[in-house]
C-alpha positions in Angstrom: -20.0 25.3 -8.1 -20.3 22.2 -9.9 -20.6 19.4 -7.3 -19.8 15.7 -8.3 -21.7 12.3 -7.3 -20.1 9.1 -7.4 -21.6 5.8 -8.2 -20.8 2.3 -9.4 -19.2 0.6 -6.6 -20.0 -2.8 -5.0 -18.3 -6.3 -4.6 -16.6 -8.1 -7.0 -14.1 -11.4 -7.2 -10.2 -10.6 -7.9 -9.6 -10.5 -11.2 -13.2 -8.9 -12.3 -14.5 -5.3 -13.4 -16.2 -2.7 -12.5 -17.2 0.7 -14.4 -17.4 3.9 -11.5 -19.5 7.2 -12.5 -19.2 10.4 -11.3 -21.7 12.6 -12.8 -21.5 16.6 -12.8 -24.3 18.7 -11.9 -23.0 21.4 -14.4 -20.7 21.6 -17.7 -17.6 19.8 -16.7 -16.2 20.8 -20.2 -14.1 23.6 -19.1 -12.8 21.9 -15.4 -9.2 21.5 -16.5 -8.8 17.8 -14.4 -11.1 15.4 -12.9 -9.4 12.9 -10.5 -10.7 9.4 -8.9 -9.2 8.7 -5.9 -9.8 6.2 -2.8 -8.7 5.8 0.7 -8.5 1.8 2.3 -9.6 1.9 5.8 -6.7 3.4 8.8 -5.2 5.0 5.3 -4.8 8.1 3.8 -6.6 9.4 0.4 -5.0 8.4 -2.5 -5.2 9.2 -6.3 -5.8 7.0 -8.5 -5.9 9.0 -12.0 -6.8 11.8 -13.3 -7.7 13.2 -16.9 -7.7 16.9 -18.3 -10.0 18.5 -20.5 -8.2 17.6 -23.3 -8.0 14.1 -22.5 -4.8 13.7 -21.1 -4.7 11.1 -18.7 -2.4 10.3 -15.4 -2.5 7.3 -13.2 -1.0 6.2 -10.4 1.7 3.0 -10.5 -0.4 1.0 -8.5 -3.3 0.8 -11.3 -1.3 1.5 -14.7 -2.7 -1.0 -17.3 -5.8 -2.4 -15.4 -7.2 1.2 -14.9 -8.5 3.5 -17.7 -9.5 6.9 -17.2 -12.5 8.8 -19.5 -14.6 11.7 -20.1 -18.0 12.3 -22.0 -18.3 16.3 -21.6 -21.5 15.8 -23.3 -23.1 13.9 -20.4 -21.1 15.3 -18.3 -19.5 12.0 -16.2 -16.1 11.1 -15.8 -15.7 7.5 -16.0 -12.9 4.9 -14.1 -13.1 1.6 -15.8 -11.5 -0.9 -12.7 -10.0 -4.4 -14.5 -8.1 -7.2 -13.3 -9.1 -5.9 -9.9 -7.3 -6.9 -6.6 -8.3 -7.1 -3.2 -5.9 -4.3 -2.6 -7.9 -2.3 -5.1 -10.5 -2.4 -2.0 -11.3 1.0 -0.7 -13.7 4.0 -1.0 -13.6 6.0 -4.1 -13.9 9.4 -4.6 -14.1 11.5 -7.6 -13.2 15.7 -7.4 -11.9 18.6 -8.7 -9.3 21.4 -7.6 -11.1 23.1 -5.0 -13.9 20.8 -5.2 -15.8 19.3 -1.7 -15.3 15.7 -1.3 -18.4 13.9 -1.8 -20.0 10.5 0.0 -17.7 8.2 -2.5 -18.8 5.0 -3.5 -17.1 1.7 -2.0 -15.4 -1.0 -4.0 -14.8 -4.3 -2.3 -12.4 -7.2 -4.2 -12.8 -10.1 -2.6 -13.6 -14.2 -3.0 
């Protein structure tokens, strides 16, 4: 099974940008969706977005217009591009797959 690492994460000031990773040990060209997704301390996981093998993207309310979903099937990595970020944006995030194991995430903190 193809198993998924995040990276990309650190702290940032409200209003900045960040680029997340998650890279694919196999082909991720035939894995209908990839999702990121991101669970806030005392909270429950969350998605964020997810995109389809054709490209079709879905994103949550909470991140539509600052977030953009991608995919390079050729290297294999799924891409969240973070803008105009808040500090509620500050959580872990996770990237997976249906019926994928949930990796270590990588943590994104917004804050001055």
């Amino acid at each position: 099974q193809v198993q998924l690492v995040e990276s990309g994460g650190g702290l940032v000031q409200p209003g900045g940008s960040l680029r997340l990773s998650c890279a694919a040990s196999g082909s991720i060209a035939s894995i209908y969706a990839i999702g990121w997704y991101r669970q806030a301390p005392g909270t429950q996981r969350d998605l964020v977005a997810f995109i389809t093998s054709i490209g079709s993207a879905v994103y949550a309310d909470s991140v539509k217009g600052r977030f953009t979903i991608s995919r390079d099937n050729a290297k294999n990595t799924v891409y969240l591009q973070m803008n105009s970020l808040k500090p509620e944006d500050t959580a872990v995030y996770y990237c997976n797959m249906v019926g994928g194991s949930w990796g270590q995430g990588t943590q994104v903190t917004v804050s001055s």
